[in-house]
N, C-alpha and C positions, 0 to 999 in steps of 0.2 A: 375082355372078349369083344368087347363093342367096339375098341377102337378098331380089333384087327380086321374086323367084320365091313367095318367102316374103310380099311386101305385094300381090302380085296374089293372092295365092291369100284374103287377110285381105280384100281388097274384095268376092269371090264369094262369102265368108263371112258377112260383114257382111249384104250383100242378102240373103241365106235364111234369114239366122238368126232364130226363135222368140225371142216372152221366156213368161214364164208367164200373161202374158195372153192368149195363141192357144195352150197347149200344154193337148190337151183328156185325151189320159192319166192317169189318176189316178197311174200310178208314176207316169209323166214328171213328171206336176206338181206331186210332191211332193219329187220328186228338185230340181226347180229352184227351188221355194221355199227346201228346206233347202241347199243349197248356192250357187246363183248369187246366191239373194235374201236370205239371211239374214247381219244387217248386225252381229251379237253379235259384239264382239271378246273373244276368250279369253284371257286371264294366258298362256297359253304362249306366244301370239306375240310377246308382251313380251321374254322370255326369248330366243325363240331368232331375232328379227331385230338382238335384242343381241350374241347368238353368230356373225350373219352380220356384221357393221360390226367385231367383234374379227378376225373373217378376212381382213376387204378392208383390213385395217392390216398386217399381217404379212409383211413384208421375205424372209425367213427363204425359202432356198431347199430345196426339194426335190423329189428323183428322179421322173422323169415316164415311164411307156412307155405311151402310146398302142394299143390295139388297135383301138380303132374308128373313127369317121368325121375323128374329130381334130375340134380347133376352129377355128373361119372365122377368128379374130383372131390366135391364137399361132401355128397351126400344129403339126408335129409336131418338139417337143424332148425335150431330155438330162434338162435341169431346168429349173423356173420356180418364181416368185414363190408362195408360197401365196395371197396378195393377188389375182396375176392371176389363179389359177385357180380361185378364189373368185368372181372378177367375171367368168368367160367361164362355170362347170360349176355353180356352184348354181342350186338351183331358186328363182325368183323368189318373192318373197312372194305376187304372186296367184296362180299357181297353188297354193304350197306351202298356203295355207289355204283353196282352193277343195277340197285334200286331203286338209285338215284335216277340213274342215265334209264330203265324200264318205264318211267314213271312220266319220266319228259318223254317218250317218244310215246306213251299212250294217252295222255293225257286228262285219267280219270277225273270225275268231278265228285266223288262221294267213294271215301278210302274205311274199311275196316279191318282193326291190327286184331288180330289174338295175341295177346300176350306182348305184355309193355314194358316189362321191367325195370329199367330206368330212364328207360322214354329214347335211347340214342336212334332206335330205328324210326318211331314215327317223327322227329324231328331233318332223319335226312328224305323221309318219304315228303313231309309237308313242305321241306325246301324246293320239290323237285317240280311244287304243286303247289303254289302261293294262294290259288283260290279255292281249292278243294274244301272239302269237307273231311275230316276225318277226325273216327270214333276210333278208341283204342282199350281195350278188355284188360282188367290188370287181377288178379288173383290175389295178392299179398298187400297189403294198404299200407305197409310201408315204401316199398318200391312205388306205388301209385304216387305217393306222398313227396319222396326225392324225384319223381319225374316231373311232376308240378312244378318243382321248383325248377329243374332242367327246363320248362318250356316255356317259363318267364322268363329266359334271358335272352330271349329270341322276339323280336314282334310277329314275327308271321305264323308263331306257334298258338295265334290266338283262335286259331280253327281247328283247335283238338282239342277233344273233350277224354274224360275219362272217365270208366264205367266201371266201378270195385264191386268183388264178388267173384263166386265161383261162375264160370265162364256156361256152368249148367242152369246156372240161373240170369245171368247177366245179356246172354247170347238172345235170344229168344225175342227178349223187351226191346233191345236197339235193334234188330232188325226190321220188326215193325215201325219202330222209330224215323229209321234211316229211307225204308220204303222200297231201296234198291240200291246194291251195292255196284259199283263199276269195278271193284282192285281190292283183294282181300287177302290180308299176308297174315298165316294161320302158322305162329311160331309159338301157342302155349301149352302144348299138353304132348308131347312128344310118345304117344301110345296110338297102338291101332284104333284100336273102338271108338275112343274117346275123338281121333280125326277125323273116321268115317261117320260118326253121329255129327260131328259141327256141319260137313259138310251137307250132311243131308236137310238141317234147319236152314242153312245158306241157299240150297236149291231153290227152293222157291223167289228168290229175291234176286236173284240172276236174269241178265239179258243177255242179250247173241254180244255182248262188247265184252262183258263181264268177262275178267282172270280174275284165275287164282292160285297163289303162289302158296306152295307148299314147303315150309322149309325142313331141311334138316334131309333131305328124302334116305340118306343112305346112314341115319343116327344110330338105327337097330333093324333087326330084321323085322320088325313090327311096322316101321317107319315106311322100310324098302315094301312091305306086303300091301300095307296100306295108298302108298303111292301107286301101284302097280294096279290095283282095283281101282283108283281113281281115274285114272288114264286111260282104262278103257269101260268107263263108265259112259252109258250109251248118247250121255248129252254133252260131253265132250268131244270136242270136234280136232282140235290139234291140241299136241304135247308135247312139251321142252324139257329136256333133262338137262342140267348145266351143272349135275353134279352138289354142288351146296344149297341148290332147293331145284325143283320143280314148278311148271307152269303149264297152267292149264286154261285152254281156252274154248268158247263156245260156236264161235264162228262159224254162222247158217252157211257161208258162202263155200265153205270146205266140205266137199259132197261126202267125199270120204276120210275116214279116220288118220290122222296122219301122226307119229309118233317120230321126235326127232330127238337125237342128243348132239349137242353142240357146245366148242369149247372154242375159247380165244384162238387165233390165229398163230399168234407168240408162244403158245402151249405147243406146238407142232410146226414149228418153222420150216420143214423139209415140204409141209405139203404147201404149194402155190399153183398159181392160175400159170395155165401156158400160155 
């Protein structure tokens, strides 16, 4: 039922979605150039979709506890495959360098992940961001445990740190910690409540620079409800639908509320600039 939920919601997507040749905002249009439109491939994604194919080989079991929505394909176990949960929980290559390329044209200095699983997203975020800061939330001390090791094979992974525990308790202390976040990519708990509560402990620690990425927006109808109350939550200023997450941003300089959905160019090749 989730997936069908999930391809009906990709056809209403589809239909309204922008490319950068109707998107007449100067951010907006420059956010979609540098990110949806820009075709440079990086030396890091070399690296670490090498790092993802050495995961989806990996026999090797280990310990799994679930706090959040679980996954549509495994379900909720004891232990699983590193492989499998490699091919159900990382972040896919287009989003992870639609991440990449969001992250270069914003240039956060203080990055907070929910939810780490085996480390492949905050590895292409802190590529994108050699001097950042960035804290990242892990639920399962196994996955924290294989992500460690994923982020010693990297030198510039030396600015991520990991925070084990339930995210109900772990959220709260690195907040203060961190002081203020710039960029916070909220992929661990894939339930209504449980988003709209992180997000609300996050409020406080936000500036007018401050995103924040929503992922999964169209997961379940819980995901789609919960994004939908974010976006027009009275301190958000602009809003991007792109379809496999959501972004939200706080921007004093945007008087009024502006909600956009937008999609690559190549996604709709008929619509161009006259």
């Amino acid at each position: 039922m989730a997936n069908i939920f999930a391809a009906r919601q990709f056809v209403s997507y589809f239909a309204k979605a922008r490319t950068v040749y109707n998107t007449h905002s100067p951010f907006l249009y420059e956010l979609t150039q540098q990110v949806l439109e820009d075709d440079r491939h990086y030396y890091a994604f070399d690296e670490l979709e090498a790092l993802r194919k050495k995961m989806l080989q990996v026999e090797t079991q280990m310990e799994f506890v679930d706090f959040g929505a679980g996954s549509r394909n495994l379900g909720k176990k004891n232990t699983r495959k590193i492989k499998d949960v490699a091919r159900t929980s990382l972040i896919s290559p287009l989003k992870a360098q639609w991440m990449f390329r969001l992250i270069n044209f914003l240039k956060p200095q203080n990055i907070l992940e929910i939810g780490t699983s085996l480390g492949l997203s905050a590895l292409y975020m802190q590529s994108a961001a050699l001097n950042a800061q960035l804290v990242t939330l892990e639920g399962n001390p196994d996955s924290a445990n294989i992500a460690r090791k994923n982020f010693s094979i990297f030198p510039y992974a030396k600015n991520i740190s990991i925070e084990i525990g339930k995210f109900e308790d772990t959220l709260q202390p690195t907040l203060k910690k961190m002081g203020q976040v710039d960029f916070v990519f909220m992929d661990g708990n894939h339930r209504q409540e449980p988003t709209l509560a992180y997000f609300e402990q996050i409020r406080p620690f936000l500036s007018e620079k401050s995103v924040i990425i929503l992922d999964d927006i169209y997961w379940s109808e819980g995901m789609t409800a919960a994004w939908n109350q974010l976006k027009n939550d009275p301190q958000v200023t602009v809003s991007v639908d792109m379809y496999h997450f959501g972004i939200l941003f706080f921007r004093k300089e945007n008087k009024e509320k502006e909600h956009h959905i937008l999609a690559p160019s190549k996604w709709k090749p008929w619509v161009r600039a006259w």
